[in-house]
LOMARFI-957257 format. One record per residue: residue number from 1; x, y, z of N, C-alpha, C, O in turn. Coordinates in steps of 0.05 Angstrom, whole numbers. Example, Ala and Ser with C-alpha at 12.3 -4.5 7.8 and 13.67 -1.06 7.14 Angstrom:
+-----+--------+--------+--------+--------+--------+--------+--------+--------+--------+--------+--------+--------+
|   i |    n.X |    n.Y |    n.Z |   ca.X |   ca.Y |   ca.Z |    c.X |    c.Y |    c.Z |    o.X |    o.Y |    o.Z |
+-----+--------+--------+--------+--------+--------+--------+--------+--------+--------+--------+--------+--------+
|   1 |    264 |   -114 |    156 |    246 |    -90 |    156 |    264 |    -66 |    156 |    285 |    -66 |    169 |
|   2 |    257 |    -45 |    142 |    273 |    -21 |    143 |    258 |      1 |    157 |    268 |     23 |    161 |
+-----+--------+--------+--------+--------+--------+--------+--------+--------+--------+--------+--------+--------+
//
This chain:
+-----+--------+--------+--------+--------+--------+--------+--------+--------+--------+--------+--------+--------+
|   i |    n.X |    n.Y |    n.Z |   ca.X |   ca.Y |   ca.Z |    c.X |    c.Y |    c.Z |    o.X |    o.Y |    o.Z |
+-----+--------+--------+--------+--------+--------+--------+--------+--------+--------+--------+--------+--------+
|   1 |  -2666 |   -777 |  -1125 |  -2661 |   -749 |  -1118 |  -2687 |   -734 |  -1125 |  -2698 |   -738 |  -1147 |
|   2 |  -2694 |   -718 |  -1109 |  -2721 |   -700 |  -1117 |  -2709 |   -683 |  -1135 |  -2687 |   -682 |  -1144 |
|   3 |  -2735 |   -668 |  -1138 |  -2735 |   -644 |  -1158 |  -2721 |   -624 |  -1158 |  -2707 |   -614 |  -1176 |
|   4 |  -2727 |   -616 |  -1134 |  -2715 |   -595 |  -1121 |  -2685 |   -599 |  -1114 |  -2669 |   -581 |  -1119 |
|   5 |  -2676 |   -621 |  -1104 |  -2649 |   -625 |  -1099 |  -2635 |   -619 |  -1126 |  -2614 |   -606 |  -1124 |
|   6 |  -2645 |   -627 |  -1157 |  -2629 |   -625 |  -1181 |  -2624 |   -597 |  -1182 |  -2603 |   -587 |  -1189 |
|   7 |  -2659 |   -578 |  -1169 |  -2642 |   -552 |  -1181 |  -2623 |   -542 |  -1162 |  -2602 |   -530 |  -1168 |
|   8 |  -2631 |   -548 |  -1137 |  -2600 |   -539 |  -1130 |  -2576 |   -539 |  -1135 |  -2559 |   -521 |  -1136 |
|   9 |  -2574 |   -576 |  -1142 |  -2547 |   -579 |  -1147 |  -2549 |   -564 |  -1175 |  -2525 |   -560 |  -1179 |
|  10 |  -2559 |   -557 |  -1190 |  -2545 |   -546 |  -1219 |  -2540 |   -515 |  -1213 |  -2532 |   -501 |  -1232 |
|  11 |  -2545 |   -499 |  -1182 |  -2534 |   -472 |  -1173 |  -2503 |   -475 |  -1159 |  -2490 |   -458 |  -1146 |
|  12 |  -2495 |   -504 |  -1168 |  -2460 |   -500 |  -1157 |  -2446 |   -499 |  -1165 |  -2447 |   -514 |  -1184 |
|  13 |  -2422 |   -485 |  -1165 |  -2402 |   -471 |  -1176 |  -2393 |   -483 |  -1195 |  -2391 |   -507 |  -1189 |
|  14 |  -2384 |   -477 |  -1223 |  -2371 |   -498 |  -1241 |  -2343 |   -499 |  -1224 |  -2329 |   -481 |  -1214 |
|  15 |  -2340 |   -525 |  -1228 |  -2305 |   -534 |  -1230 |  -2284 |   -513 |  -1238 |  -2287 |   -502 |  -1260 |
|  16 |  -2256 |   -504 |  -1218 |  -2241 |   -485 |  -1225 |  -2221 |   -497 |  -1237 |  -2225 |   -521 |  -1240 |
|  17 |  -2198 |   -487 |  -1245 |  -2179 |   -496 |  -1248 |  -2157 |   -512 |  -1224 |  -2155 |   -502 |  -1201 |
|  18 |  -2143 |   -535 |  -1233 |  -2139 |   -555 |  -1220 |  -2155 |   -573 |  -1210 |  -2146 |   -592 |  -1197 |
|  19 |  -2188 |   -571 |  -1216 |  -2200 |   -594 |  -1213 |  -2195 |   -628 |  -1221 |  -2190 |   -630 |  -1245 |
|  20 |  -2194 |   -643 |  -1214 |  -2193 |   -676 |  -1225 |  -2225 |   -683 |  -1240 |  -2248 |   -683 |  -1232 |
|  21 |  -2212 |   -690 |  -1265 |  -2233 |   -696 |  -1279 |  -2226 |   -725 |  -1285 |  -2204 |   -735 |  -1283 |
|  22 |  -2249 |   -737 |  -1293 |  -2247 |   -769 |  -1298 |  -2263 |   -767 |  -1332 |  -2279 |   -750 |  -1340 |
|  23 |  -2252 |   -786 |  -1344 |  -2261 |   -799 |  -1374 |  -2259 |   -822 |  -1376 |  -2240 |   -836 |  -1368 |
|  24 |  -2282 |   -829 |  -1388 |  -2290 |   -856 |  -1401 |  -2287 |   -867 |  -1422 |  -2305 |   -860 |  -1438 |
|  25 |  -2268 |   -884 |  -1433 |  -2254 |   -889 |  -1463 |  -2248 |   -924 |  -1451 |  -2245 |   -936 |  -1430 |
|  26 |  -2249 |   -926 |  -1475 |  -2237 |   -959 |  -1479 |  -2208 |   -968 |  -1478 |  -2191 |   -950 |  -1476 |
|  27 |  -2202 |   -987 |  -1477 |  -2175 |  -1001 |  -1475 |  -2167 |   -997 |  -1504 |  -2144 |   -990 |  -1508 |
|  28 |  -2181 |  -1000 |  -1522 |  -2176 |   -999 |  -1558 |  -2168 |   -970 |  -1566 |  -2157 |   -965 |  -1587 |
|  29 |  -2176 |   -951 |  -1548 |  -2168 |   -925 |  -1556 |  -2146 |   -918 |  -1544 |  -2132 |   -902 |  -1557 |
|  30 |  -2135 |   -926 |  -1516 |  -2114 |   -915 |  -1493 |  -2088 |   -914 |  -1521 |  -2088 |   -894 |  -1534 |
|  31 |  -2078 |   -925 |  -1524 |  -2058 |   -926 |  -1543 |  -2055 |   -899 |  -1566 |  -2034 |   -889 |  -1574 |
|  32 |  -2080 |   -892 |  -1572 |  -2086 |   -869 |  -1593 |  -2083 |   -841 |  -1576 |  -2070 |   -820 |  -1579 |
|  33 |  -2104 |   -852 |  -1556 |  -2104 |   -823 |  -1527 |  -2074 |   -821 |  -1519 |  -2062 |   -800 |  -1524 |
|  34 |  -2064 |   -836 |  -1511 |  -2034 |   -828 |  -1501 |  -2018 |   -811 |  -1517 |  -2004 |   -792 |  -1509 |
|  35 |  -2024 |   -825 |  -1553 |  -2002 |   -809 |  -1564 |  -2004 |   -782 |  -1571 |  -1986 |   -767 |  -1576 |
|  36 |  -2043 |   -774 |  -1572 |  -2044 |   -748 |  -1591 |  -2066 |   -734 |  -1572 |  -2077 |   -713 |  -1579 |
|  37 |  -2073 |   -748 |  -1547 |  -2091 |   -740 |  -1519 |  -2129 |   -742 |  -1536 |  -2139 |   -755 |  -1554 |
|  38 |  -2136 |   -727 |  -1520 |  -2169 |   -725 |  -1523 |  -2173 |   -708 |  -1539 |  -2160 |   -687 |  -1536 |
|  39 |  -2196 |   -709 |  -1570 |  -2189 |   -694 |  -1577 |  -2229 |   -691 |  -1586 |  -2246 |   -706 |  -1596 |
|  40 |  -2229 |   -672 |  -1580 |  -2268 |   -666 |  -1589 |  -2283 |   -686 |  -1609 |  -2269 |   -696 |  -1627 |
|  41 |  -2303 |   -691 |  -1609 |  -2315 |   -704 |  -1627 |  -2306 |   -730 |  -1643 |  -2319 |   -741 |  -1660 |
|  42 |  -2277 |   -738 |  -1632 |  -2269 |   -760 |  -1643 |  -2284 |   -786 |  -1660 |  -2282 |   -796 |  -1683 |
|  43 |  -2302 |   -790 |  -1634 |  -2314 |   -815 |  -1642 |  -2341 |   -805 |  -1616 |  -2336 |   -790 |  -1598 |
|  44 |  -2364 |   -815 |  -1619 |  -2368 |   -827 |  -1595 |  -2381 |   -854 |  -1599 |  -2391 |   -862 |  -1620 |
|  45 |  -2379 |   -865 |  -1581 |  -2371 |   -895 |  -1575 |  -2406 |   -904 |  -1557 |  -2421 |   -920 |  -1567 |
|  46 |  -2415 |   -889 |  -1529 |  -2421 |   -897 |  -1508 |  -2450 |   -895 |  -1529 |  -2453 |   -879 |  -1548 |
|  47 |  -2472 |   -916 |  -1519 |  -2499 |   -916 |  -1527 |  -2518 |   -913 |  -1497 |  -2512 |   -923 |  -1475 |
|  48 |  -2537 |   -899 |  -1502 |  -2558 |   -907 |  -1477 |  -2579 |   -925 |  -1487 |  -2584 |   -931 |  -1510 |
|  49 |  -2591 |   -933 |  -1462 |  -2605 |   -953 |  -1463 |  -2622 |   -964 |  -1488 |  -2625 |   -988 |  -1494 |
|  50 |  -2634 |   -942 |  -1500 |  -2647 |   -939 |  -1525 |  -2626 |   -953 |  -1551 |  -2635 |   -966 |  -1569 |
|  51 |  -2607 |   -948 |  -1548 |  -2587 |   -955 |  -1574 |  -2581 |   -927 |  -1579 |  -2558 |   -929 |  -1588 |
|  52 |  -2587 |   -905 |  -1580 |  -2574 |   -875 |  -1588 |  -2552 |   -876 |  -1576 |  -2544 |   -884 |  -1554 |
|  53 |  -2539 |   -860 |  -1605 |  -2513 |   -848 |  -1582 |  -2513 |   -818 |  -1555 |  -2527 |   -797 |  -1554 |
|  54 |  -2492 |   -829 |  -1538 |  -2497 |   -805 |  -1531 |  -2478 |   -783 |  -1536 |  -2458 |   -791 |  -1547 |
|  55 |  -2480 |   -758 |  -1532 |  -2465 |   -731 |  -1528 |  -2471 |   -727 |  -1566 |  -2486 |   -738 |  -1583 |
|  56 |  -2447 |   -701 |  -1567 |  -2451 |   -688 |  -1592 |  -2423 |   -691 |  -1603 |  -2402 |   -697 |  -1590 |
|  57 |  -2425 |   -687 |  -1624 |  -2392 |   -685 |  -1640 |  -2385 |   -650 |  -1631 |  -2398 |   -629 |  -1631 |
|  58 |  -2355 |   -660 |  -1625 |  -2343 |   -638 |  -1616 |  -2334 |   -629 |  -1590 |  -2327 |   -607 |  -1583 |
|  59 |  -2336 |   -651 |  -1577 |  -2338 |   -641 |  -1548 |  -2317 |   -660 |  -1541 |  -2313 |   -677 |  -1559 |
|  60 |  -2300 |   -663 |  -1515 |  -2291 |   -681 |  -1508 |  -2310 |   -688 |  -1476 |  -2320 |   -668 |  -1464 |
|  61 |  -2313 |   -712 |  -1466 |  -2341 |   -714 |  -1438 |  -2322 |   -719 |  -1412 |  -2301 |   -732 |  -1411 |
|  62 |  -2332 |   -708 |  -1394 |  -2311 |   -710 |  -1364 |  -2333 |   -715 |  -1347 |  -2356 |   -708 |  -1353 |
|  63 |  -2328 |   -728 |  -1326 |  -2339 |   -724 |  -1301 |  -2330 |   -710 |  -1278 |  -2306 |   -704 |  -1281 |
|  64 |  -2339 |   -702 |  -1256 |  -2327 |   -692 |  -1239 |  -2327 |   -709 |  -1210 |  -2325 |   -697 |  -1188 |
|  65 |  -2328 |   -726 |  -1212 |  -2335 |   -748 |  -1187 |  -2328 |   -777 |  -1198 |  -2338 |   -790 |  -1217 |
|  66 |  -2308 |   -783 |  -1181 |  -2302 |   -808 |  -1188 |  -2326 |   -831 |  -1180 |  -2333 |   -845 |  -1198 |
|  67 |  -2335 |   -835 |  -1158 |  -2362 |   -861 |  -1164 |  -2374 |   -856 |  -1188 |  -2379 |   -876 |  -1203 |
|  68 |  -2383 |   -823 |  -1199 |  -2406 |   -835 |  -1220 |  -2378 |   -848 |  -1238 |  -2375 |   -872 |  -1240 |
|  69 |  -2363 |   -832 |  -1247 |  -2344 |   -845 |  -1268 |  -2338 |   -873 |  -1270 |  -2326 |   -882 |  -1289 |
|  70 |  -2348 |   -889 |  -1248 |  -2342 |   -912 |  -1241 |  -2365 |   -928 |  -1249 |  -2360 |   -949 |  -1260 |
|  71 |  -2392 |   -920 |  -1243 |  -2413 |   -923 |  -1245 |  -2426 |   -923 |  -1276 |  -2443 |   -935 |  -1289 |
|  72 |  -2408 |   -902 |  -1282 |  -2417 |   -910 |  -1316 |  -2396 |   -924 |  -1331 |  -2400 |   -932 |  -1354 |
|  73 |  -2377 |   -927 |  -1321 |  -2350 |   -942 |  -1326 |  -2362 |   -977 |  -1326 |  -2355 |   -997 |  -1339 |
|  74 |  -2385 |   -974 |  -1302 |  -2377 |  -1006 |  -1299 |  -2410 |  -1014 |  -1321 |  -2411 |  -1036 |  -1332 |
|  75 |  -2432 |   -994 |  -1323 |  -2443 |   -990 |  -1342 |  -2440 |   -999 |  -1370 |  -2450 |  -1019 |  -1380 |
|  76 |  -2428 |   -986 |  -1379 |  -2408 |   -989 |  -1412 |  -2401 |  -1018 |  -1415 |  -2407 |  -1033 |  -1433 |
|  77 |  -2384 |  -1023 |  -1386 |  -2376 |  -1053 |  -1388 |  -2387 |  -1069 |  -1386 |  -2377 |  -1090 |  -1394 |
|  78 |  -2411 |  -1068 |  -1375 |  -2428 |  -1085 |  -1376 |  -2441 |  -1101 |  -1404 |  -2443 |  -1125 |  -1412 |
|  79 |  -2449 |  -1076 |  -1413 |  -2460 |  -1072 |  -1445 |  -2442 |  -1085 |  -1457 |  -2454 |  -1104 |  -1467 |
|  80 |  -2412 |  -1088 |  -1463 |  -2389 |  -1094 |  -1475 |  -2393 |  -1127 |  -1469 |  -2393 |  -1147 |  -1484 |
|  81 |  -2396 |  -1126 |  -1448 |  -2400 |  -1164 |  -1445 |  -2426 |  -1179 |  -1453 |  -2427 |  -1202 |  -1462 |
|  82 |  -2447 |  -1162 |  -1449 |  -2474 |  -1177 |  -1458 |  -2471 |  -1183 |  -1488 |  -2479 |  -1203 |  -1499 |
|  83 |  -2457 |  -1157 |  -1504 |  -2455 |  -1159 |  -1534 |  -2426 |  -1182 |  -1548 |  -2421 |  -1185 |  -1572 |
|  84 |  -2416 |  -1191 |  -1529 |  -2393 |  -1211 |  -1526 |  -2373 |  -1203 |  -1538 |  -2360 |  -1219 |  -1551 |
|  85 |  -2361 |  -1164 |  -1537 |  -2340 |  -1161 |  -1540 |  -2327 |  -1166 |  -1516 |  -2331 |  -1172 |  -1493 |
|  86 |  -2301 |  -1159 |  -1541 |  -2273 |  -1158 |  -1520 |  -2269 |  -1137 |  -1497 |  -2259 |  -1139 |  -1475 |
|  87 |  -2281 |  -1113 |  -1515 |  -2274 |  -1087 |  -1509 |  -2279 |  -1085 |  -1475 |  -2295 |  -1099 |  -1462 |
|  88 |  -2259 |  -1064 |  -1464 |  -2256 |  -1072 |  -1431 |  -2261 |  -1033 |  -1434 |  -2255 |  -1020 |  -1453 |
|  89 |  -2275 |  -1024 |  -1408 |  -2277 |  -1004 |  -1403 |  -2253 |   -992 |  -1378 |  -2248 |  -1001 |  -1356 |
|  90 |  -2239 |   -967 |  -1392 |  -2215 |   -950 |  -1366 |  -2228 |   -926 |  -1372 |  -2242 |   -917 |  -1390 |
|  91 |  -2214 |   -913 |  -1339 |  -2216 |   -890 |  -1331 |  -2193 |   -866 |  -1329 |  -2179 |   -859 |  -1311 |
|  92 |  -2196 |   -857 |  -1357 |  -2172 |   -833 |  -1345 |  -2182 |   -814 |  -1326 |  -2206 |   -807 |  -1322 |
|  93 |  -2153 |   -804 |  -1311 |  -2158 |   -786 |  -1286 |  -2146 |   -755 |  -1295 |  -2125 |   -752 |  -1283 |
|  94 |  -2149 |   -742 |  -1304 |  -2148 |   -711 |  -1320 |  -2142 |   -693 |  -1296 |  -2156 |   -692 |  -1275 |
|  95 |  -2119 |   -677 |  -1302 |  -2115 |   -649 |  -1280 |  -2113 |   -630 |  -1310 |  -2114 |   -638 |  -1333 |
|  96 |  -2109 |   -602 |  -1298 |  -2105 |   -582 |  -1318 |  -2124 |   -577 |  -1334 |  -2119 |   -558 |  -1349 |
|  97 |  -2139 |   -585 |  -1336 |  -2167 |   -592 |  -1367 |  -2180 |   -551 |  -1360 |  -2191 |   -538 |  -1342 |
|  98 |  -2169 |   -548 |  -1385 |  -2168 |   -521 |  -1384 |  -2212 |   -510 |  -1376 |  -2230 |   -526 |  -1379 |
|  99 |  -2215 |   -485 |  -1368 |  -2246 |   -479 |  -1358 |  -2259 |   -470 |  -1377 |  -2283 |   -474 |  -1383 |
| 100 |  -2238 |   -453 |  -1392 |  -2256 |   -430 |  -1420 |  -2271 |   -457 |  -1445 |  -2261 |   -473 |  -1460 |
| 101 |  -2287 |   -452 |  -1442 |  -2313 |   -469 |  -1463 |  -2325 |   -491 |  -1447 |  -2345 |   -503 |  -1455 |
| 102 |  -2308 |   -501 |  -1413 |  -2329 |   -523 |  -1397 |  -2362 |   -517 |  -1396 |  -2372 |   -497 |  -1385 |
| 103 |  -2372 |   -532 |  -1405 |  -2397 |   -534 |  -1394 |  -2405 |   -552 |  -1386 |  -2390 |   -570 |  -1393 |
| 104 |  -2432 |   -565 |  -1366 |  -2449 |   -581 |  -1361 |  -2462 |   -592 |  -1388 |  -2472 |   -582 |  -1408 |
| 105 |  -2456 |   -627 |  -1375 |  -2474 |   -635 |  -1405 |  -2491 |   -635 |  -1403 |  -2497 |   -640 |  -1380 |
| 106 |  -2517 |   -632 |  -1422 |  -2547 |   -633 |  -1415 |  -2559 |   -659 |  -1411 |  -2583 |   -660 |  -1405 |
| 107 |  -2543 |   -685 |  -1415 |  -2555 |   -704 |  -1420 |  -2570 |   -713 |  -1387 |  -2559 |   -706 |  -1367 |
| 108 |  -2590 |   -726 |  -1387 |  -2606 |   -734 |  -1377 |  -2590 |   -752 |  -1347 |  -2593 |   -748 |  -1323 |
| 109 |  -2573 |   -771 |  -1362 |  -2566 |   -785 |  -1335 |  -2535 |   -769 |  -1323 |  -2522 |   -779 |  -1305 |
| 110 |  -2528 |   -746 |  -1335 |  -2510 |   -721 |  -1325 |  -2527 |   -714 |  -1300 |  -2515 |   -719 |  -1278 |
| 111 |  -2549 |   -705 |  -1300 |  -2566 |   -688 |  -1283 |  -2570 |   -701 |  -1268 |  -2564 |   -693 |  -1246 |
| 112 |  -2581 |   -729 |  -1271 |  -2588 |   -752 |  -1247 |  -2566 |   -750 |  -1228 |  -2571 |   -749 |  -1204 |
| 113 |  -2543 |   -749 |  -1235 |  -2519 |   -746 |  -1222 |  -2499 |   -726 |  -1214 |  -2475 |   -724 |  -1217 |
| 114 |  -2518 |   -711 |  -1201 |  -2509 |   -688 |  -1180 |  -2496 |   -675 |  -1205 |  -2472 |   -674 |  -1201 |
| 115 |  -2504 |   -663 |  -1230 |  -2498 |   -653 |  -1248 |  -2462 |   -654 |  -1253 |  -2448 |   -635 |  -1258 |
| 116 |  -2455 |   -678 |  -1251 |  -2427 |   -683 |  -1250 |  -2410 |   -688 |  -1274 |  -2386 |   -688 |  -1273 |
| 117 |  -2431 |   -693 |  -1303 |  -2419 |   -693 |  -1323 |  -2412 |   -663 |  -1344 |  -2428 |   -646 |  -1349 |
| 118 |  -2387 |   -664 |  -1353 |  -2385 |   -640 |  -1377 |  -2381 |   -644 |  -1388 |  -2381 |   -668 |  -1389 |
| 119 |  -2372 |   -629 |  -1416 |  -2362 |   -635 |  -1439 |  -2349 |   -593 |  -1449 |  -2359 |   -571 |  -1449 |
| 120 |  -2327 |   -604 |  -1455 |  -2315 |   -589 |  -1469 |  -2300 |   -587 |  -1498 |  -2294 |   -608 |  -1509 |
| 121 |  -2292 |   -561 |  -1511 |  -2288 |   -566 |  -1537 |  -2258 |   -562 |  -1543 |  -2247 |   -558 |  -1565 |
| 122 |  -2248 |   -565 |  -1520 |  -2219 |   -560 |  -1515 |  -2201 |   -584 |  -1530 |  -2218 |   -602 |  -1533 |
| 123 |  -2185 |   -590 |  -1536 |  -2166 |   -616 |  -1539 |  -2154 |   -617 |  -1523 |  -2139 |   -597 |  -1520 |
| 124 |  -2152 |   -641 |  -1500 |  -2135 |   -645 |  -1476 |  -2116 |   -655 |  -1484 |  -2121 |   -672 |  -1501 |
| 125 |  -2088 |   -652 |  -1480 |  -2065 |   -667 |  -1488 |  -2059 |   -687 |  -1472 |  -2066 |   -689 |  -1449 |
| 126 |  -2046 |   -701 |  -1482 |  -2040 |   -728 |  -1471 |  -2023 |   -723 |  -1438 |  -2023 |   -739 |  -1419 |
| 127 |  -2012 |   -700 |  -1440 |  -1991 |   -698 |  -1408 |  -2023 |   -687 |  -1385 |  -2023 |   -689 |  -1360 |
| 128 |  -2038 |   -682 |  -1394 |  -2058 |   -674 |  -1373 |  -2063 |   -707 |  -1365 |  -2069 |   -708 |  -1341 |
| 129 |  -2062 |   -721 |  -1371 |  -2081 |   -757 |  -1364 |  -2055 |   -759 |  -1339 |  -2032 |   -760 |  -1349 |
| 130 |  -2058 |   -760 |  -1312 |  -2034 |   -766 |  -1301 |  -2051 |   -791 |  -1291 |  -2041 |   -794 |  -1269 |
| 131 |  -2070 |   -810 |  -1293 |  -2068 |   -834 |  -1280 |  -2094 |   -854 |  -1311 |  -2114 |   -846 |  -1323 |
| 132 |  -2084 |   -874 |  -1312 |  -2109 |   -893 |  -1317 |  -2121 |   -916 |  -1306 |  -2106 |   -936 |  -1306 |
| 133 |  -2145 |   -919 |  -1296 |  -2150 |   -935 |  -1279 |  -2169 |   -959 |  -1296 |  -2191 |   -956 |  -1307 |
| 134 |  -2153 |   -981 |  -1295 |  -2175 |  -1003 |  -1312 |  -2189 |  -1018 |  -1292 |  -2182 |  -1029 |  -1271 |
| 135 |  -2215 |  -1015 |  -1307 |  -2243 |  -1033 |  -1278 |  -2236 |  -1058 |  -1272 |  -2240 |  -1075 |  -1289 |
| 136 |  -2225 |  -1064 |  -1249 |  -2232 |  -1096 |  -1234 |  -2252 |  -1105 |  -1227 |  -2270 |  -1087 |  -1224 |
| 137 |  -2262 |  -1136 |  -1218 |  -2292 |  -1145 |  -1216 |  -2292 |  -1127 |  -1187 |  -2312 |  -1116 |  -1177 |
| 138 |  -2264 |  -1127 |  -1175 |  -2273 |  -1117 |  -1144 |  -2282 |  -1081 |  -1144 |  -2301 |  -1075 |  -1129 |
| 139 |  -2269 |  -1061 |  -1161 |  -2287 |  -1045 |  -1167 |  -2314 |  -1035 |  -1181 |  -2327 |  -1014 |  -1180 |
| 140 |  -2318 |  -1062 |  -1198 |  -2346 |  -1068 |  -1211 |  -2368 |  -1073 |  -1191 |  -2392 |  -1068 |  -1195 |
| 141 |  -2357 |  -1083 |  -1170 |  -2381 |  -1097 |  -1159 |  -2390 |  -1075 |  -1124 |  -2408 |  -1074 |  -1108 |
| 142 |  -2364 |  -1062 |  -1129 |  -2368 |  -1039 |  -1102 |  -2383 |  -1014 |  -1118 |  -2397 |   -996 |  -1106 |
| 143 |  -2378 |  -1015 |  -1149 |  -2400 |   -995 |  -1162 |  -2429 |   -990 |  -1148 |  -2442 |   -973 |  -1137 |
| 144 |  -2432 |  -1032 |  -1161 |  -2463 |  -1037 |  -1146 |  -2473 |  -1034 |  -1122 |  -2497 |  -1032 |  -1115 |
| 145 |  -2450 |  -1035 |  -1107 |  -2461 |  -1032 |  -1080 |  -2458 |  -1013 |  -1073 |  -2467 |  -1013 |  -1050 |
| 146 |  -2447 |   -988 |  -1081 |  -2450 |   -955 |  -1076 |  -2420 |   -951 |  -1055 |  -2416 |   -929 |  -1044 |
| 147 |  -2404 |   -972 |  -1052 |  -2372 |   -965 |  -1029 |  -2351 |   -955 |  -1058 |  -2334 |   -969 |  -1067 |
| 148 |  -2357 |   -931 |  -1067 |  -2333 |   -935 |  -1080 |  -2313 |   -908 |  -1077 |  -2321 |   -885 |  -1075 |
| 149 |  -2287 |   -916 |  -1076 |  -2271 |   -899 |  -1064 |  -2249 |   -899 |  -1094 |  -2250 |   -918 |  -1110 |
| 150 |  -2228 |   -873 |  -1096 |  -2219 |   -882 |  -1124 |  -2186 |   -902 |  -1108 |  -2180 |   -896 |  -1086 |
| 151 |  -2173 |   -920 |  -1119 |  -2166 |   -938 |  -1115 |  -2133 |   -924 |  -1102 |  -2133 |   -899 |  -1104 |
| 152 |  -2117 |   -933 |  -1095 |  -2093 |   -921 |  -1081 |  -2072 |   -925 |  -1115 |  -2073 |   -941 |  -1133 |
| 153 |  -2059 |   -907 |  -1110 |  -2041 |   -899 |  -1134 |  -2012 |   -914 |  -1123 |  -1994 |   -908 |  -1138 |
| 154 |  -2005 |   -925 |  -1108 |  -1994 |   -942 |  -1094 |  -1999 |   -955 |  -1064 |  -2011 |   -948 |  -1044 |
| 155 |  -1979 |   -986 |  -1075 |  -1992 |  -1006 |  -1053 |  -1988 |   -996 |  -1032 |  -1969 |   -981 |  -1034 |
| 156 |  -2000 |   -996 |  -1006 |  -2009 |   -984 |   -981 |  -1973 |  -1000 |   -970 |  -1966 |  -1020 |   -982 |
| 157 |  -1959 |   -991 |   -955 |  -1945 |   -995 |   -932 |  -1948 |  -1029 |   -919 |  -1968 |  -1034 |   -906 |
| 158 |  -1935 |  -1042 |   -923 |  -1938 |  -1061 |   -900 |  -1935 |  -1054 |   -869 |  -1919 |  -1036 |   -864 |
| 159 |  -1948 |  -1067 |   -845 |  -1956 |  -1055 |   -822 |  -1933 |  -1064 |   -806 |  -1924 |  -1087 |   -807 |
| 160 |  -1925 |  -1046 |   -794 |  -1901 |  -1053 |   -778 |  -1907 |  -1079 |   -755 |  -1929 |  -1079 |   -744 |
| 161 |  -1886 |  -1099 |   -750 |  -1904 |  -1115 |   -727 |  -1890 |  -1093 |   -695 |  -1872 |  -1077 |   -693 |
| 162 |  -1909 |  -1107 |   -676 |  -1912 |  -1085 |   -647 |  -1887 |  -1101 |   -633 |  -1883 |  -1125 |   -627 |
| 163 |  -1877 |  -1083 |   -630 |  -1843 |  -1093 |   -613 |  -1861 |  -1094 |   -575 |  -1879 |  -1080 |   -565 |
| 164 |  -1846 |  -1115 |   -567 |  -1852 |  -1121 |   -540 |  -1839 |  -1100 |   -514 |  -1844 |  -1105 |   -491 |
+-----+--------+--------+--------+--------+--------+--------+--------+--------+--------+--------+--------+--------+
//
């Protein structure tokens, strides 16, 4: 992306209410998230390349686009296997995530990405998460290849056969 394209994209509208937000958390936490939801500064977990962590205490991190969410989803997991954990990377799918304190995160690969990451200081409760999506190799590997669509929330219809 050029230069110029970033500043544009950082002149578009923040996210209103009823937006779909996506989060990145582990399989080891879903159990904790369910019972008491997202809650600022918990932990953070995600490292960049360097070994730093990223984001700040206090915030809870969203995306607003499901490929990147996927993209750093399959990221994380990656990391998780080179280091020969267990740990499996999911995607919660967030409605309601209140606006008052959203901001854009500043981090570096936020911006690379059509400025699609936030963080807020809100605590999301557990009834906002209405979907979790855990990565398969077949969404891992359409990451890489840039086809990614977010997955059907039920199985598609079987096709009627054509009457003669």
């Amino acid at each position: 992306m050029r230069y110029c394209e970033l500043l544009e994209a950082f002149d578009d509208p923040m996210p209103g209410a009823g937006h779909t937000f996506y989060h990145v958390t582990t399989d080891s936490r879903l159990k904790s998230i369910m019972a008491g939801g997202l809650e600022p500064g918990h932990h953070r977990r995600w490292k960049n390349v360097f070994g730093s962590h990223l984001g700040d205490r206090g915030f809870v991190y969203l995306i607003s686009d499901f490929p990147e969410a996927l993209r750093f989803a399959a990221k994380q997991n990656y990391y998780f296997e080179k280091d020969g954990k267990k740990t499996k990377t999911v995607i919660l799918v967030l409605q309601n995530v209140p606006t008052e304190g959203l901001e854009r995160d500043t981090n570096i690969e936020g911006q690379m990405a059509g400025h699609s990451w936030y963080r807020s200081p809100a605590t999301l409760p557990a009834t906002d998460i209405v979907r979790v999506i855990p990565l398969t190799p077949e969404m891992i590997e359409n990451a890489v290849v840039g086809a990614v669509t977010e997955p059907e929330t039920e199985a598609p219809a079987a096709p009627q056969p054509l009457s003669a």
